[in-house]
C-alpha positions in Angstrom: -47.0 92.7 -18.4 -46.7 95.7 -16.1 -44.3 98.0 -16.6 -42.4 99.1 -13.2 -39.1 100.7 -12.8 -36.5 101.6 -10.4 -33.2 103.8 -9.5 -30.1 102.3 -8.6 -28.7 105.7 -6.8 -25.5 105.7 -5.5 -23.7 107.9 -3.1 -20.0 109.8 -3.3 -19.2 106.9 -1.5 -20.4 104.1 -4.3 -23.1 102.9 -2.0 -26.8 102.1 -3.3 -29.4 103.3 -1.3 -32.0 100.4 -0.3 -35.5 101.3 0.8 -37.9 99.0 3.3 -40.8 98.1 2.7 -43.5 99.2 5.5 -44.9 96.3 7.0 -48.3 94.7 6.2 -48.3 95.5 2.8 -47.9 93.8 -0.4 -44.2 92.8 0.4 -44.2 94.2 3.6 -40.6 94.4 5.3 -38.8 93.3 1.9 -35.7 95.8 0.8 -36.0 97.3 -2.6 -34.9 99.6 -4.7 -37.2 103.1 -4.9 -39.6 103.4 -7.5 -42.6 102.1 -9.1 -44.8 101.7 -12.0 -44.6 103.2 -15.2 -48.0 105.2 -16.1 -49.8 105.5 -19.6 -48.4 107.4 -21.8 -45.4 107.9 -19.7 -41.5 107.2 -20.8 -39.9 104.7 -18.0 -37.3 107.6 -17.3 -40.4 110.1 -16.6 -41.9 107.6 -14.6 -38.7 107.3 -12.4 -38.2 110.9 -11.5 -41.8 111.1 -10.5 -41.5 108.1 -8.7 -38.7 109.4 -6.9 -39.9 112.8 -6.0 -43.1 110.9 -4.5 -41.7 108.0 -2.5 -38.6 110.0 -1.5 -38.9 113.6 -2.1 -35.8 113.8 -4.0 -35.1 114.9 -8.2 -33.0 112.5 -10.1 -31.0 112.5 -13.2 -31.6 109.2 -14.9 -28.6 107.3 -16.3 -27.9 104.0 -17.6 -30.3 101.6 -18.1 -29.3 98.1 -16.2 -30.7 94.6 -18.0 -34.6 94.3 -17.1 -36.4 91.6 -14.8 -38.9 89.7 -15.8 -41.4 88.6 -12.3 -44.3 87.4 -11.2 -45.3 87.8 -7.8 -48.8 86.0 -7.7 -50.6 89.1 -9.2 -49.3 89.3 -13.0 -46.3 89.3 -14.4 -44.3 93.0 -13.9 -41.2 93.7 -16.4 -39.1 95.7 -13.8 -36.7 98.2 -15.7 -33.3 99.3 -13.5 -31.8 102.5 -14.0 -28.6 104.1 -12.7 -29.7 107.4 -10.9 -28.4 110.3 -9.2 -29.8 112.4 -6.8 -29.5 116.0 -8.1 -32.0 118.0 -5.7 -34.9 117.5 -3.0 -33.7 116.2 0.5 -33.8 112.2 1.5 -37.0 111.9 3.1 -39.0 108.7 3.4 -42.8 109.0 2.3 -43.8 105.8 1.3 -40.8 103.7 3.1 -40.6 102.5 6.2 -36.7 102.8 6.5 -33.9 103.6 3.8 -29.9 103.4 4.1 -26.9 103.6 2.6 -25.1 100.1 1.6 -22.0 98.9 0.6 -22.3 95.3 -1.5 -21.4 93.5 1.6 -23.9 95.5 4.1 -26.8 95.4 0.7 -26.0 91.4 0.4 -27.1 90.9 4.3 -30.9 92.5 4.0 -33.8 90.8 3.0 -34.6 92.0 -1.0 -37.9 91.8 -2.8 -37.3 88.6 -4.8 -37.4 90.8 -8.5 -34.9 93.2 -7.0 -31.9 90.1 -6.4 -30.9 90.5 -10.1 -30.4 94.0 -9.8 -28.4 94.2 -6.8 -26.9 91.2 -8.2 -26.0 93.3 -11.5 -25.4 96.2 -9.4 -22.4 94.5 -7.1 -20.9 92.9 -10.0 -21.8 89.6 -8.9 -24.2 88.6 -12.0 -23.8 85.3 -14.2 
């Protein structure tokens, strides 16, 4: 099972920032939430901040961890953990992504999401069984 993880930041606003996938990669032009796998050796909240500050530039404070997701998209099963986030330095900018914005739950509910990432949005708009 691989470890991956990813921040649920929200603005002043209480929107969640989704990130795009660039096209013609492994789930090319899918929404997500930013972040990615968790390294030997490495605590899931380490790996978040650094996952941040490389995709997107930006330093996080981690917060509450949201219930995990279990997937398997063809190549292994991943165990994605969710964590609340909040931007506390860096400036937005989008190094890995081909496009990111700000959504409310109705604007979030309307884009295409990575299929391990429904649950968390799901969790995240209060909407979860």
């Amino acid at each position: 099972m691989i470890a991956v993880v990813c921040g649920v930041l929200m603005d002043g606003d209480g929107r969640v920032l989704a990130c795009r996938r660039p096209d013609g990669g492994h789930l090319g032009g899918f929404w997500e939430f930013p972040g990615g796998k968790v390294e030997p050796g490495e605590t899931p909240s380490a790996a978040l901040v650094r996952e941040l500050r490389e995709e997107l530039g930006i330093t996080v404070e981690v917060g509450e961890a949201m219930r995990s997701v279990d997937w398997d998209y063809g190549r292994g099963p991943i165990r994605l953990w969710p964590f609340r986030c909040r931007i506390v330095g860096g400036t937005l900018t989008l190094l890995e992504h081909a496009e990111c914005r700000w959504c409310d739950a109705t604007d979030a509910a309307r884009l295409s999401w990575a299929p391990a990432d429904v649950p968390v949005l799901e969790e995240w708009s209060g909407r979860a069984g």
